[in-house]
VMD Tcl script that builds the backbone (N, CA, C; Angstrom):
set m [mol new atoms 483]
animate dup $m
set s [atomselect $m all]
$s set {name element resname resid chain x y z} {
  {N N UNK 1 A 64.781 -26.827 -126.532}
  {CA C UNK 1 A 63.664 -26.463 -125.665}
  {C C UNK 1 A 63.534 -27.461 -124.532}
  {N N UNK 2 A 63.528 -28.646 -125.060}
  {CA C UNK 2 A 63.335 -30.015 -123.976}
  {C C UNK 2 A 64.413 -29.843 -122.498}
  {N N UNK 3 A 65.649 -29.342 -123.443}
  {CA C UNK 3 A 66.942 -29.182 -122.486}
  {C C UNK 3 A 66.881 -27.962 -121.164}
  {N N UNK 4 A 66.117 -27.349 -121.891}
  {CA C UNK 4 A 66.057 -25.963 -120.924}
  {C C UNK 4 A 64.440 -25.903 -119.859}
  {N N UNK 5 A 64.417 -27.231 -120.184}
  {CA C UNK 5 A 62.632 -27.641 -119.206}
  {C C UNK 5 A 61.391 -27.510 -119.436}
  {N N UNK 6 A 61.894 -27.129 -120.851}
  {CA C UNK 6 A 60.327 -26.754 -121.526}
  {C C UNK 6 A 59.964 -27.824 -122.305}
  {N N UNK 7 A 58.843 -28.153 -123.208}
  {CA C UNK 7 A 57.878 -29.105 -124.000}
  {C C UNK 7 A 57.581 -30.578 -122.903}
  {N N UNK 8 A 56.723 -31.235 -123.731}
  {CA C UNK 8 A 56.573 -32.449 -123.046}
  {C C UNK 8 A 57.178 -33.354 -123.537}
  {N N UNK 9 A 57.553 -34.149 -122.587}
  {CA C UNK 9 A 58.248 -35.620 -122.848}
  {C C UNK 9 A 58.081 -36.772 -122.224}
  {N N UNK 10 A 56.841 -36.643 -121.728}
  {CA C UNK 10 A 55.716 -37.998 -121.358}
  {C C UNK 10 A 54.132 -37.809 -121.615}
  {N N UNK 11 A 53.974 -37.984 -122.667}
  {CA C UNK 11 A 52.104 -38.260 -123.073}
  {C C UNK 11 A 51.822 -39.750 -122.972}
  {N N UNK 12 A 50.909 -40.449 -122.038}
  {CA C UNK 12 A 50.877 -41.520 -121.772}
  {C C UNK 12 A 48.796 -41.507 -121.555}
  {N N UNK 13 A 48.112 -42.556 -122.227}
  {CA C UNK 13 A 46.873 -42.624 -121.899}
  {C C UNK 13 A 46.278 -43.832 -121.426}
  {N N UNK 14 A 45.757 -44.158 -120.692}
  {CA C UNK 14 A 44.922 -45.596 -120.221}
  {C C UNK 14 A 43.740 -45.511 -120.213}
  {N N UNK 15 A 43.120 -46.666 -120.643}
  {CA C UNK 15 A 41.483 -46.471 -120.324}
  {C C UNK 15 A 41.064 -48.133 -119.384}
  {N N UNK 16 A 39.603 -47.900 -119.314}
  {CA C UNK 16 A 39.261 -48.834 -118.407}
  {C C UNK 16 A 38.504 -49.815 -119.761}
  {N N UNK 17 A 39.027 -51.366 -119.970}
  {CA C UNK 17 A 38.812 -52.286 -120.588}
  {C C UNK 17 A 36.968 -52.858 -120.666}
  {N N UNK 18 A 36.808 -52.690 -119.012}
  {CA C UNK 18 A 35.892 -53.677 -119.137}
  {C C UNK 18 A 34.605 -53.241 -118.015}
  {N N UNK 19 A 33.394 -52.176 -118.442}
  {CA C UNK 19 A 32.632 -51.580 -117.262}
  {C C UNK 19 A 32.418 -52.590 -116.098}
  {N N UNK 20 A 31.716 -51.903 -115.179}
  {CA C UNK 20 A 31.457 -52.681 -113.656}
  {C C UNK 20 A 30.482 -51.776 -113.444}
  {N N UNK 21 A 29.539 -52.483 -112.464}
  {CA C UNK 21 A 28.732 -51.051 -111.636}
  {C C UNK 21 A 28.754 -51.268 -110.286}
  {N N UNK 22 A 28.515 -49.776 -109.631}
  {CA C UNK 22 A 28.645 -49.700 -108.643}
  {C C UNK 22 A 29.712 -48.348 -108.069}
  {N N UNK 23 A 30.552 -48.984 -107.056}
  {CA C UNK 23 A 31.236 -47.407 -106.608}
  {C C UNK 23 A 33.086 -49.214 -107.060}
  {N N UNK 24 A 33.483 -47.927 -107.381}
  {CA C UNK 24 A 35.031 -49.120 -107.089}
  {C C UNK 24 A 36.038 -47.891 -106.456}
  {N N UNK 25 A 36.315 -48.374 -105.365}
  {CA C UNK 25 A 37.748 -47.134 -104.774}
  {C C UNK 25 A 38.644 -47.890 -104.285}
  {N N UNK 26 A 40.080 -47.800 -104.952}
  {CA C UNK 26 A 39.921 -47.624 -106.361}
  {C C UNK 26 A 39.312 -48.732 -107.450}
  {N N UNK 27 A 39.492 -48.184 -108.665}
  {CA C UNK 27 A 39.535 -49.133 -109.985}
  {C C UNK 27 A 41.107 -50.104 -110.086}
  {N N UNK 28 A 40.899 -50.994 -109.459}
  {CA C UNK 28 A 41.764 -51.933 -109.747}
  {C C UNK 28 A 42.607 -52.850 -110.544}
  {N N UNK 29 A 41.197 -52.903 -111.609}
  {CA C UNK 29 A 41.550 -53.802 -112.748}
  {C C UNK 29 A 40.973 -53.373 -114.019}
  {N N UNK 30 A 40.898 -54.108 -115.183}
  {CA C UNK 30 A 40.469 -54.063 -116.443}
  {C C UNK 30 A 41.128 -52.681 -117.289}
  {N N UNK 31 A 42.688 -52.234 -116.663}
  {CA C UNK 31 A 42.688 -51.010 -116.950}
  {C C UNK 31 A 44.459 -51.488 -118.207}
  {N N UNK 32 A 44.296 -50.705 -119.346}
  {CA C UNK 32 A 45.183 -50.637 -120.158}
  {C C UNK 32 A 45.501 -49.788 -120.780}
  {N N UNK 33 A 46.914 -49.542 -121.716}
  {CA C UNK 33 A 47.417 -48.218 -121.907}
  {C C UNK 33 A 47.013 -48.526 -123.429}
  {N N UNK 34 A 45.919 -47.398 -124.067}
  {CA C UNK 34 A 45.601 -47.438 -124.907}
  {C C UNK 34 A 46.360 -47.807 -126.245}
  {N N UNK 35 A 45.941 -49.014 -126.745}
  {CA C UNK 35 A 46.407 -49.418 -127.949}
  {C C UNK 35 A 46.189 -49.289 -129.117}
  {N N UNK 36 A 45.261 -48.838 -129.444}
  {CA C UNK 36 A 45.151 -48.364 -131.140}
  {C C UNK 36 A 45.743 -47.714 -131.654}
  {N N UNK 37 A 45.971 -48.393 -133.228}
  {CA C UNK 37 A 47.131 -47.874 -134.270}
  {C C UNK 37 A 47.316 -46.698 -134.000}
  {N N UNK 38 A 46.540 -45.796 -134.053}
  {CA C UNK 38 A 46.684 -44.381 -134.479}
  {C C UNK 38 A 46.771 -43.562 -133.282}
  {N N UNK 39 A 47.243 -44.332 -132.034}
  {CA C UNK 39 A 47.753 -43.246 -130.710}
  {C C UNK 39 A 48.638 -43.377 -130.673}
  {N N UNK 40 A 49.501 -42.716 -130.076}
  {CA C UNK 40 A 51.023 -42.904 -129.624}
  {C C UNK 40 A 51.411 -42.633 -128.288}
  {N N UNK 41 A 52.249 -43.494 -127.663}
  {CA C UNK 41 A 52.408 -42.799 -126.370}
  {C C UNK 41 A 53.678 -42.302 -126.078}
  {N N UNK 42 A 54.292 -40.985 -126.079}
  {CA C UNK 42 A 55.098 -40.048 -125.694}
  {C C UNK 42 A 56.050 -40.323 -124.910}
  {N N UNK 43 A 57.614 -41.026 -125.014}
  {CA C UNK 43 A 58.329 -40.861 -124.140}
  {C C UNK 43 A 58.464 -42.518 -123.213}
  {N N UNK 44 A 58.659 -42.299 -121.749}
  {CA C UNK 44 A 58.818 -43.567 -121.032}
  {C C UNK 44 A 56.993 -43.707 -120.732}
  {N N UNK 45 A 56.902 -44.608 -120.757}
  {CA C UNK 45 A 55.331 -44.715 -119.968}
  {C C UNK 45 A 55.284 -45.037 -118.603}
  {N N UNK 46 A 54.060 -44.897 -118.247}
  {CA C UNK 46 A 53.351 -44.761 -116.824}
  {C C UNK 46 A 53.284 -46.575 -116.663}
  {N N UNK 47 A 53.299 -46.617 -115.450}
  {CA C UNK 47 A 52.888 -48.090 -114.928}
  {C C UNK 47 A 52.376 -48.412 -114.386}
  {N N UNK 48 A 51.416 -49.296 -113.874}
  {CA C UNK 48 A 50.106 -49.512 -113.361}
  {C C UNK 48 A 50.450 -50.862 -112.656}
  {N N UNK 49 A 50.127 -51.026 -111.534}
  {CA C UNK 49 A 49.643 -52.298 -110.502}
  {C C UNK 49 A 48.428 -51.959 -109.682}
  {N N UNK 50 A 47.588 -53.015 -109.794}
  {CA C UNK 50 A 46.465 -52.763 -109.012}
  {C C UNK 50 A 45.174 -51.017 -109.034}
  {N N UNK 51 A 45.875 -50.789 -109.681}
  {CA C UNK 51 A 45.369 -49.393 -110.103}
  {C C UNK 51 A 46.112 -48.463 -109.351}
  {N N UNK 52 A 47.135 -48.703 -108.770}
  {CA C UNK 52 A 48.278 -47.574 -108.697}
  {C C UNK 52 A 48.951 -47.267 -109.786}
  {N N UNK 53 A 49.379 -45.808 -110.083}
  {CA C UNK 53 A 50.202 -45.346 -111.666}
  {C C UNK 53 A 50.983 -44.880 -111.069}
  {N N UNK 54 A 52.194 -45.213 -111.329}
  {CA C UNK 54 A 53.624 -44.733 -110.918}
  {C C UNK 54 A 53.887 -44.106 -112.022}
  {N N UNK 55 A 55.034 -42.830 -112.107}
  {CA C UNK 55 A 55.463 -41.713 -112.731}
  {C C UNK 55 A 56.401 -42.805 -113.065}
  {N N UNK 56 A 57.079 -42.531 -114.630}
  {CA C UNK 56 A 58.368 -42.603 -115.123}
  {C C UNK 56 A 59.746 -41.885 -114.888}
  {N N UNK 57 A 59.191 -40.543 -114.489}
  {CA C UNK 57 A 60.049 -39.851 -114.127}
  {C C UNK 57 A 59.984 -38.477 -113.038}
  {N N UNK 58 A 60.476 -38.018 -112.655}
  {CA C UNK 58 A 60.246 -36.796 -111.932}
  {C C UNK 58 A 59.477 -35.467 -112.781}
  {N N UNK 59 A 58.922 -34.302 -112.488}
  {CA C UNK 59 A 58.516 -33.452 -113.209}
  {C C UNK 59 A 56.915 -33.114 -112.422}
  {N N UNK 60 A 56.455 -32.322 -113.250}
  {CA C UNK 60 A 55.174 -31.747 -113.006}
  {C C UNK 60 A 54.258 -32.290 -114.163}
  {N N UNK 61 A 52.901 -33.050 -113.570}
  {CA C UNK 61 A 52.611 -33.637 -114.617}
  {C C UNK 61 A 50.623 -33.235 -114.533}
  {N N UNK 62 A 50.135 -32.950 -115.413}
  {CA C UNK 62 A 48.765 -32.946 -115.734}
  {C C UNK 62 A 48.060 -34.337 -115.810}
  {N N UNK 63 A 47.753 -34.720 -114.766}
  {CA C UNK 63 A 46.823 -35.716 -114.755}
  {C C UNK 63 A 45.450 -35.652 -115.386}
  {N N UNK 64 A 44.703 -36.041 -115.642}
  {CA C UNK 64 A 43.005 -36.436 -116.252}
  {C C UNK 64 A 42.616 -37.447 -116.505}
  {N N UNK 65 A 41.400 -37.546 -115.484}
  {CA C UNK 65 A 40.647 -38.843 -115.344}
  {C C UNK 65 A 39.195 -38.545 -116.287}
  {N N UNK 66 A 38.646 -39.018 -117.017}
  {CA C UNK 66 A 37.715 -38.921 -117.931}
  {C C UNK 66 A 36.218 -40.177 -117.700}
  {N N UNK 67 A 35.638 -40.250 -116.980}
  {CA C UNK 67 A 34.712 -41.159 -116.980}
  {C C UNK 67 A 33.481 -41.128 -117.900}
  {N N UNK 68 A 33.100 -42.039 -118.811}
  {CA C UNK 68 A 31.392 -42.445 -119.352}
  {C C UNK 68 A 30.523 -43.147 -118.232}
  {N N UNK 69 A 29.381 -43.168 -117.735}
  {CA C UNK 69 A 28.874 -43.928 -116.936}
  {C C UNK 69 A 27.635 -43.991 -117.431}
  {N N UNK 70 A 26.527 -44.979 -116.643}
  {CA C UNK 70 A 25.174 -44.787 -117.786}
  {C C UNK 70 A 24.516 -45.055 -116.569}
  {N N UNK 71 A 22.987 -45.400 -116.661}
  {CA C UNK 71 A 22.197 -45.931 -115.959}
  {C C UNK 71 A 20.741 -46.209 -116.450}
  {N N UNK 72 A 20.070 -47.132 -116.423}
  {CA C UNK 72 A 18.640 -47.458 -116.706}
  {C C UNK 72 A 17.450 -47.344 -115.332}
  {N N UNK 73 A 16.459 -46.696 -115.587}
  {CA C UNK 73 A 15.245 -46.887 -114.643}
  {C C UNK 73 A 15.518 -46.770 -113.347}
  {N N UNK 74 A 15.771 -45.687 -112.968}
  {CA C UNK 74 A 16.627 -45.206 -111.471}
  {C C UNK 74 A 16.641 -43.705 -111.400}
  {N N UNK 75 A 15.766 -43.299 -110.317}
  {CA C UNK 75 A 15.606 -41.799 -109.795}
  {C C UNK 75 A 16.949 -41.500 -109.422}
  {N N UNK 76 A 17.728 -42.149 -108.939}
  {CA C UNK 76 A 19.533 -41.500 -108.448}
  {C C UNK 76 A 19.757 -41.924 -109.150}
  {N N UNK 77 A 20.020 -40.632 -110.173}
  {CA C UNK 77 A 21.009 -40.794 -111.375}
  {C C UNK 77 A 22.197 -39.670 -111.102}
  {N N UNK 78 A 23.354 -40.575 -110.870}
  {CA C UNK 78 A 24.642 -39.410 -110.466}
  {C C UNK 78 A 25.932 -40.410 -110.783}
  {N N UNK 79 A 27.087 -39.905 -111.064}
  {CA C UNK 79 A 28.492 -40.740 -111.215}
  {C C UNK 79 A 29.332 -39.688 -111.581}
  {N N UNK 80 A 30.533 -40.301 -110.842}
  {CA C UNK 80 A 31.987 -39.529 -110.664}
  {C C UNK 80 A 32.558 -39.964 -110.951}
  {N N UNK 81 A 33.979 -39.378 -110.541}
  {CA C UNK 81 A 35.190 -39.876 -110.930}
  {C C UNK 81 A 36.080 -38.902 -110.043}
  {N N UNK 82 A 37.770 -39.558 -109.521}
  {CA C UNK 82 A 37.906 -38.836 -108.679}
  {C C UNK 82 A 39.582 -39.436 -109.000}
  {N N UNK 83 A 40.328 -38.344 -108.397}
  {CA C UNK 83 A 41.633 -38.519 -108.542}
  {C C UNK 83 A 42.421 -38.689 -107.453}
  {N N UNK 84 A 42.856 -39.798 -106.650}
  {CA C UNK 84 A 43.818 -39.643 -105.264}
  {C C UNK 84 A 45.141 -39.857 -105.256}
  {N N UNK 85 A 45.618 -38.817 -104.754}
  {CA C UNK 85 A 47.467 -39.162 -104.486}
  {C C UNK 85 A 47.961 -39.377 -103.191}
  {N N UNK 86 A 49.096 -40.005 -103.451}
  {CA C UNK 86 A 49.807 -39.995 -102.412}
  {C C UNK 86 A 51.484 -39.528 -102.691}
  {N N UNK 87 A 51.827 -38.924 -101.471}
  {CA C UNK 87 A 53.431 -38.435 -102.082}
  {C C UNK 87 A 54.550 -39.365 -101.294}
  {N N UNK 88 A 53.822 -40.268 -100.178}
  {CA C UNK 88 A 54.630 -41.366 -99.270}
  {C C UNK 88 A 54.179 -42.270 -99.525}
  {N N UNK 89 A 54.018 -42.910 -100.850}
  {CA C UNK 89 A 53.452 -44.164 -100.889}
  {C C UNK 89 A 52.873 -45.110 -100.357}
  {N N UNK 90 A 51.647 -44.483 -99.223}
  {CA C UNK 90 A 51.299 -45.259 -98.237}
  {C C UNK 90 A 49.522 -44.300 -97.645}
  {N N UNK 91 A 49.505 -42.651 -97.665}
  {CA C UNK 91 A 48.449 -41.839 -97.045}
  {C C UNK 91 A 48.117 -41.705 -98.347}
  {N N UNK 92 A 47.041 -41.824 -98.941}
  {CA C UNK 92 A 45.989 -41.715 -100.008}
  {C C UNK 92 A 44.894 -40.060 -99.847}
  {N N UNK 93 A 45.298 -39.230 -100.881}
  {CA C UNK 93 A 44.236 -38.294 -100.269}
  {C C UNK 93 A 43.740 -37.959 -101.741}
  {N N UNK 94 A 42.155 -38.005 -101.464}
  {CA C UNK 94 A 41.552 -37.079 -102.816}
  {C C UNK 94 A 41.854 -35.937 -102.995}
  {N N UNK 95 A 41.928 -35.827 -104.376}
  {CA C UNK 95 A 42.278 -34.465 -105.068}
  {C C UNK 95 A 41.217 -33.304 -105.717}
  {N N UNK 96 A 40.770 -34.118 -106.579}
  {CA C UNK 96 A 40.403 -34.106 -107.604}
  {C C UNK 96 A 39.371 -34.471 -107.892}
  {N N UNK 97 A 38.195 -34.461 -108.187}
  {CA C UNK 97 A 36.556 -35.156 -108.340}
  {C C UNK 97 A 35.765 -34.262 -109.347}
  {N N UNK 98 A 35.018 -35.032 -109.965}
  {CA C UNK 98 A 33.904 -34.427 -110.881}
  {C C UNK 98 A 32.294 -35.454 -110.583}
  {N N UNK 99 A 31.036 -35.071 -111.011}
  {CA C UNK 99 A 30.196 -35.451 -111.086}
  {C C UNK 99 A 29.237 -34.863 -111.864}
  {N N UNK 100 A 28.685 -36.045 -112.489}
  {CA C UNK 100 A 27.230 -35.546 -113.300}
  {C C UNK 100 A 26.480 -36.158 -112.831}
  {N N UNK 101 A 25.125 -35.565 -113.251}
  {CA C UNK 101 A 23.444 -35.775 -112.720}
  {C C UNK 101 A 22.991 -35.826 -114.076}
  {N N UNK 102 A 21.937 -37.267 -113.914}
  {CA C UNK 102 A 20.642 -36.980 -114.573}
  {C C UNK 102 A 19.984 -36.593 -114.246}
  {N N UNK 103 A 18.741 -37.066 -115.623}
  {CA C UNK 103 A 17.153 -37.059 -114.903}
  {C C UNK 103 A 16.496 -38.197 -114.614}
  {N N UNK 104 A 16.186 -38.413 -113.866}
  {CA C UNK 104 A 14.918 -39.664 -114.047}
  {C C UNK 104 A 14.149 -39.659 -115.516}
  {N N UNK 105 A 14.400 -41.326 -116.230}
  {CA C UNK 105 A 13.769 -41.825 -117.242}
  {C C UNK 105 A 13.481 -43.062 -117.455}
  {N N UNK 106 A 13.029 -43.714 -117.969}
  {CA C UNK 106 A 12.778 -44.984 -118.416}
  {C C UNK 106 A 13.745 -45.554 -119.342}
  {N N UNK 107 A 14.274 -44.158 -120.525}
  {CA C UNK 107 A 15.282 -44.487 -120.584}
  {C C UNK 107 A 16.820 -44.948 -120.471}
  {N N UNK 108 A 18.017 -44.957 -120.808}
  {CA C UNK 108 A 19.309 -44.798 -120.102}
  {C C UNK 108 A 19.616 -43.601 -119.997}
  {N N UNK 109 A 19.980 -43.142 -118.829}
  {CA C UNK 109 A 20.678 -41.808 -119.213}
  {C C UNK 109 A 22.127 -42.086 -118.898}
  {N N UNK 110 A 23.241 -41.316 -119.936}
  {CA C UNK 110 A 24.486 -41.509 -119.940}
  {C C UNK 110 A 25.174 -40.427 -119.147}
  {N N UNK 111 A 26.474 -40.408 -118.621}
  {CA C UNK 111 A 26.655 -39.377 -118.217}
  {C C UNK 111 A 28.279 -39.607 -118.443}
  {N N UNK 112 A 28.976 -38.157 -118.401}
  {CA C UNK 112 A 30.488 -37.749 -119.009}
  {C C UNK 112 A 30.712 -36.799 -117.736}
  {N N UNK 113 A 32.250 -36.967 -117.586}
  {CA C UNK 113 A 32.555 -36.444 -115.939}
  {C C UNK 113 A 33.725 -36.136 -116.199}
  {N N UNK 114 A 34.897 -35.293 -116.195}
  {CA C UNK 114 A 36.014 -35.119 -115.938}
  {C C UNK 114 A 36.640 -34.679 -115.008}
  {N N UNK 115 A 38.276 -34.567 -114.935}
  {CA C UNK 115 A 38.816 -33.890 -113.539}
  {C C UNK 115 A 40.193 -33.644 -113.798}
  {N N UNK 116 A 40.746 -32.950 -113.235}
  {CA C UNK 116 A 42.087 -32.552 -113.892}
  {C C UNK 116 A 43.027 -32.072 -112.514}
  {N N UNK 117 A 44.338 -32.510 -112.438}
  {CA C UNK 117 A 45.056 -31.934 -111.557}
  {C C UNK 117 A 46.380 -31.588 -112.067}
  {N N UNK 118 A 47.459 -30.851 -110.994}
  {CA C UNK 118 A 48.792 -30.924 -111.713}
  {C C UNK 118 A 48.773 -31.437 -110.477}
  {N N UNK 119 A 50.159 -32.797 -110.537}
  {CA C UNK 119 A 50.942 -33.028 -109.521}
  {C C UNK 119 A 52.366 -33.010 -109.251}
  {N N UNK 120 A 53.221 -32.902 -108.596}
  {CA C UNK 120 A 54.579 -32.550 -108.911}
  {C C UNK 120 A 55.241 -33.455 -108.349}
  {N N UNK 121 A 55.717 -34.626 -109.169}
  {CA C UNK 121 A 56.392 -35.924 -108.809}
  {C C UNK 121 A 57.744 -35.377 -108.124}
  {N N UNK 122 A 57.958 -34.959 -107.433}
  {CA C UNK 122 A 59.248 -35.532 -106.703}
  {C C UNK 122 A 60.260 -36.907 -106.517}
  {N N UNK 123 A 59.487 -37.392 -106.110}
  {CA C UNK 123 A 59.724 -39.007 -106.219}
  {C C UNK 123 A 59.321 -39.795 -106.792}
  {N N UNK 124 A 59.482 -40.840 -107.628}
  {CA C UNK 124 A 58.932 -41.560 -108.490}
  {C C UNK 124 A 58.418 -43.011 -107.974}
  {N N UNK 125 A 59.253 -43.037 -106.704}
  {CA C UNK 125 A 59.170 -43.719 -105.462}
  {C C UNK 125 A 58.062 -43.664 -104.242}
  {N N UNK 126 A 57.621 -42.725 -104.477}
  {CA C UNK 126 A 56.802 -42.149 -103.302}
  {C C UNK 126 A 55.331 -41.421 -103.939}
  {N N UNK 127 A 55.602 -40.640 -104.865}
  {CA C UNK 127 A 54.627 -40.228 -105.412}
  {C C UNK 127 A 53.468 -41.056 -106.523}
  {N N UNK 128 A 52.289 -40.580 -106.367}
  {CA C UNK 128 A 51.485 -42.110 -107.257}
  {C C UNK 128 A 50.225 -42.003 -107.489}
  {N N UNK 129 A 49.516 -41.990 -108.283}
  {CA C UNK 129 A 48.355 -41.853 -108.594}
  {C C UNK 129 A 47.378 -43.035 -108.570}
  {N N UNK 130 A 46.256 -42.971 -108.181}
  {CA C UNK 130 A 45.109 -43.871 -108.630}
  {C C UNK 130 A 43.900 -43.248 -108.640}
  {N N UNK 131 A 42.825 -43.907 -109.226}
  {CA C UNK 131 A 41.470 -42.835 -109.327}
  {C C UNK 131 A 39.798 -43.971 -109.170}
  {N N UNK 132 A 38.865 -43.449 -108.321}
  {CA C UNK 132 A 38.085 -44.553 -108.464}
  {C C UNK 132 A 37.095 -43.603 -108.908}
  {N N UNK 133 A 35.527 -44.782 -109.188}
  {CA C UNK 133 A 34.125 -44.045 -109.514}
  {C C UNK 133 A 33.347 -44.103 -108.355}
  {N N UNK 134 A 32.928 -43.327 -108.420}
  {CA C UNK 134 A 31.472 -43.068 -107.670}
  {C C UNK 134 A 30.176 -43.188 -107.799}
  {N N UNK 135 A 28.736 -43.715 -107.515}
  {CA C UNK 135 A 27.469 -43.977 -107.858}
  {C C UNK 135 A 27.063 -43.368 -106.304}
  {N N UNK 136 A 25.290 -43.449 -106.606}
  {CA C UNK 136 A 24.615 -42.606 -105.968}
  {C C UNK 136 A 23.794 -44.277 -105.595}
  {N N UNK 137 A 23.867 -44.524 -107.457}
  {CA C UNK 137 A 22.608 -46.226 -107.179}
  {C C UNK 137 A 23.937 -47.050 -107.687}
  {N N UNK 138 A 23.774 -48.265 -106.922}
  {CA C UNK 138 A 24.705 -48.997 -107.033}
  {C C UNK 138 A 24.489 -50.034 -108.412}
  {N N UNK 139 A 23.141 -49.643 -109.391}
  {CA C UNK 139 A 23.190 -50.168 -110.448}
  {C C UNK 139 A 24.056 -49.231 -111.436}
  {N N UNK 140 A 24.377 -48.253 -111.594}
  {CA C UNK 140 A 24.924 -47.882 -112.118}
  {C C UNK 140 A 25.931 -48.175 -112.473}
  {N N UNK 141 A 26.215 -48.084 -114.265}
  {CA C UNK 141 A 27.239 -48.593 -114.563}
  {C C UNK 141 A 28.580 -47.888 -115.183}
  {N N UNK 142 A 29.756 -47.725 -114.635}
  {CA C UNK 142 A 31.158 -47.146 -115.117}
  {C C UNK 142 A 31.460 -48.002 -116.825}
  {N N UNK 143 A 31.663 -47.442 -117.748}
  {CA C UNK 143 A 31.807 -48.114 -119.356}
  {C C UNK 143 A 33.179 -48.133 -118.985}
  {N N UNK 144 A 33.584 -49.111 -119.690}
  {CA C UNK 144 A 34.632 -49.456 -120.302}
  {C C UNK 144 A 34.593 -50.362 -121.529}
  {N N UNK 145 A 35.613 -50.208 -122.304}
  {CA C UNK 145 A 36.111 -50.758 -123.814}
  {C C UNK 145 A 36.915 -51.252 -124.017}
  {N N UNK 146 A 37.516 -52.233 -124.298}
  {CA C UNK 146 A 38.916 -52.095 -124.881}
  {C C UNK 146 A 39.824 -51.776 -126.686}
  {N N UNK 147 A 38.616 -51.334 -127.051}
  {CA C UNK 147 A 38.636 -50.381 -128.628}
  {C C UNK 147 A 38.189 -49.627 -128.869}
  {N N UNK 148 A 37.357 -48.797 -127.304}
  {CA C UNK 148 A 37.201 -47.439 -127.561}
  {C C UNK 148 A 37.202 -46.903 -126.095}
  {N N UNK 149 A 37.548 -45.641 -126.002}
  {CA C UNK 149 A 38.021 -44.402 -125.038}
  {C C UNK 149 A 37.199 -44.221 -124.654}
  {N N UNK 150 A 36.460 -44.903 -123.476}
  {CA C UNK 150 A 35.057 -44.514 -122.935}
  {C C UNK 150 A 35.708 -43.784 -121.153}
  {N N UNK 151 A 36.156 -44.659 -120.564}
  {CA C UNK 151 A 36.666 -44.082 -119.214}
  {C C UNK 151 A 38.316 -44.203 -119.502}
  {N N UNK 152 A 38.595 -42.758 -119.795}
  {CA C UNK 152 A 40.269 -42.756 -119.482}
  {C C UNK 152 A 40.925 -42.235 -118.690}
  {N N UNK 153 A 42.206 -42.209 -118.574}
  {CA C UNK 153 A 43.478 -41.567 -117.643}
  {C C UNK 153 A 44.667 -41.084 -118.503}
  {N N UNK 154 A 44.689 -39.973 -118.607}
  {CA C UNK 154 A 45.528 -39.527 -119.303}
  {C C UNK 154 A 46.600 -38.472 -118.389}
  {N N UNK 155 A 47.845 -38.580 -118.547}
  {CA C UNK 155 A 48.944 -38.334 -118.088}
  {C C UNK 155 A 50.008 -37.291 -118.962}
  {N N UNK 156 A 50.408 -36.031 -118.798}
  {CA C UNK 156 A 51.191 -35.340 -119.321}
  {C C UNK 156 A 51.959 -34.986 -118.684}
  {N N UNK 157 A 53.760 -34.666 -118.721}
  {CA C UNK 157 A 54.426 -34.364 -118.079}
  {C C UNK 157 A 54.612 -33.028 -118.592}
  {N N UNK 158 A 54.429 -31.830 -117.629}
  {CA C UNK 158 A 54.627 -30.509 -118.227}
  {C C UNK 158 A 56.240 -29.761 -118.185}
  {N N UNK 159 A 56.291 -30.205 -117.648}
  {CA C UNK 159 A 57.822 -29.816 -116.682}
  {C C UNK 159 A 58.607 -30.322 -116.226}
  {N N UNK 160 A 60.201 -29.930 -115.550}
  {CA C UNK 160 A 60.629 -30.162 -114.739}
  {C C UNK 160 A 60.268 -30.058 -113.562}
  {N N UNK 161 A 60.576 -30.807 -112.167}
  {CA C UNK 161 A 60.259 -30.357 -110.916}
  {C C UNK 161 A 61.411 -29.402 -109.830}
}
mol reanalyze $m
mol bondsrecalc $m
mol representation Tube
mol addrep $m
């Protein structure tokens, strides 16, 4: 099946280590390819500098960016998450974006955001992913973990290209 271009043969996941608040474009740092026992990652993996993700290989691949964000005591309650490529390793264009809304509370309100694209690596050289967050109030805070899956990036290769 693999031979004839079908199944996957890159499942690769990252999450963000360590929250921040505010807007970050992109997420630069605190970001790692999930390590706990019981994941596995599929094939060659993805690579990361500065919050650029370079492809392992050519193909058509399902990207997903997954954000947790929270906020305390703040009428703008809103946070995203957003997906940008480039195919010349150099013009950056959004793709991809999600956002949730609260309500105004006294309490925290949390919020969960996703986004999903296919992109079709051609070049492994040229083509490249990175993804930042978005806030409305700049207290707002993007979660991160580094022992649990709060803001991730997850990567599937569906295809050949």
């Amino acid at each position: 099946w693999a031979t004839a271009g079908g199944g996957l043969t890159v499942g690769d996941q990252w999450r963000l280590t360590t929250g921040f608040s505010g807007t970050s474009n992109p997420i630069t740092s605190n970001l790692e390819r999930v390590d706990d026992p019981n994941q596995a990652t599929l094939g060659s993996p993805m690579t990361e500098s500065s919050g650029v993700f370079t492809f392992p290989e050519t193909g058509y691949y399902l990207v997903t960016a997954a954000v947790c964000g929270g906020i305390n005591n703040s009428s703008e309650r809103s946070h995203g998450i957003n997906i940008s490529v480039t195919i010349n390793n150099s013009t950056w264009e959004n793709i991809a974006n999600a956002t949730a809304n609260g309500f105004n509370s006294s309490d925290e309100t949390t919020y969960s955001a996703r986004c999903t694209l296919i992109v079709d690596v051609t070049d492994t050289a040229n083509v490249k992913v990175r993804f930042y967050a978005t806030t409305v109030n700049g207290s707002s805070v993007t979660k991160g973990d580094s022992t649990d899956n709060l803001t991730t990036f997850t990567f599937l290769r569906l295809a050949d290209t």
